[in-house]
C-alpha positions as CSV (number, residue, x, y, z in Angstrom):
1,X,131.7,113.4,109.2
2,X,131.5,109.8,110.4
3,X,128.9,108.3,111.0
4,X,128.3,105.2,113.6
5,X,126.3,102.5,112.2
6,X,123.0,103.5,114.8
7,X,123.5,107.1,113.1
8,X,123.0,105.5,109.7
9,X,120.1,103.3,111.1
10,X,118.5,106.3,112.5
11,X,118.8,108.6,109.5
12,X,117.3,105.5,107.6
13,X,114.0,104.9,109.9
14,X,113.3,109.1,109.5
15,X,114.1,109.2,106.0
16,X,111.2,106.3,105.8
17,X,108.6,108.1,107.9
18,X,109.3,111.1,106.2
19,X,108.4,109.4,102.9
20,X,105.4,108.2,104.4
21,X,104.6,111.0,105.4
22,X,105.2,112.7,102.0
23,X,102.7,109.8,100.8
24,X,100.1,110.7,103.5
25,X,99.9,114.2,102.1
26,X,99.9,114.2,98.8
27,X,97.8,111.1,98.2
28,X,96.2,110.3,101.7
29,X,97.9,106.8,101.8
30,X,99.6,105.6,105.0
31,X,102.1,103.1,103.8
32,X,102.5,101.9,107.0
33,X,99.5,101.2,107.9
34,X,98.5,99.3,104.7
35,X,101.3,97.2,104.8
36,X,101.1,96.3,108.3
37,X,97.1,95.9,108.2
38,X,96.3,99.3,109.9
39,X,97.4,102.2,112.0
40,X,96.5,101.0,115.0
41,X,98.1,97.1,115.1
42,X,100.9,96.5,116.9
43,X,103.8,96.3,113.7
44,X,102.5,99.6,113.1
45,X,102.8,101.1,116.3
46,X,106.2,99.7,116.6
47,X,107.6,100.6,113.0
48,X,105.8,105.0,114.1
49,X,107.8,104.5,117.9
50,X,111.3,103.3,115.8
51,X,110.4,106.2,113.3
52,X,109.9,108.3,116.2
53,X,112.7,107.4,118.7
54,X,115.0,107.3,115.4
55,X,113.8,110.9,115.0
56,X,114.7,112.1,118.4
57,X,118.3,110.3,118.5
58,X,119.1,112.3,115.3
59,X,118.6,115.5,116.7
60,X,121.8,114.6,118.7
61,X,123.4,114.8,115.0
62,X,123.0,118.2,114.6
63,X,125.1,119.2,117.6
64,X,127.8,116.9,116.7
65,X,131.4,118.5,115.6
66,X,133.4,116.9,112.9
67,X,136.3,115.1,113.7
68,X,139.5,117.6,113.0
69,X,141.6,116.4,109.5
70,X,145.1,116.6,110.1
């Protein structure tokens, strides 16, 4: 399937808060937050609402059909 270049940037962004995520549960570190000083500072809240928005765009990919191959 093709994929556009903001498909690819929004598979990217949720494959990053997934790993976070991953991080968060196995070792209790936020990566986000401890590079951007904290869970609650602005980068932060911008790089979960990217992760986030990036998330809901991609469920878009699910209902996409492939292009036919002649």
């Amino acid at each position: 399937m093709h994929r556009t270049p903001i498909d690819r940037l929004a598979l990217i962004l949720v494959i990053i808060g997934g790993l976070n995520w991953l991080l968060v549960g196995l070792f209790q570190y936020d990566l986000v937050a401890g590079i951007f000083g904290g869970a609650s500072t602005l980068a932060s809240r911008i790089v979960y609402s990217l992760v986030g928005v990036s998330a809901l765009y991609s469920i878009s990919l699910l209902f996409r059909e492939a292009p036919e191959v002649d």
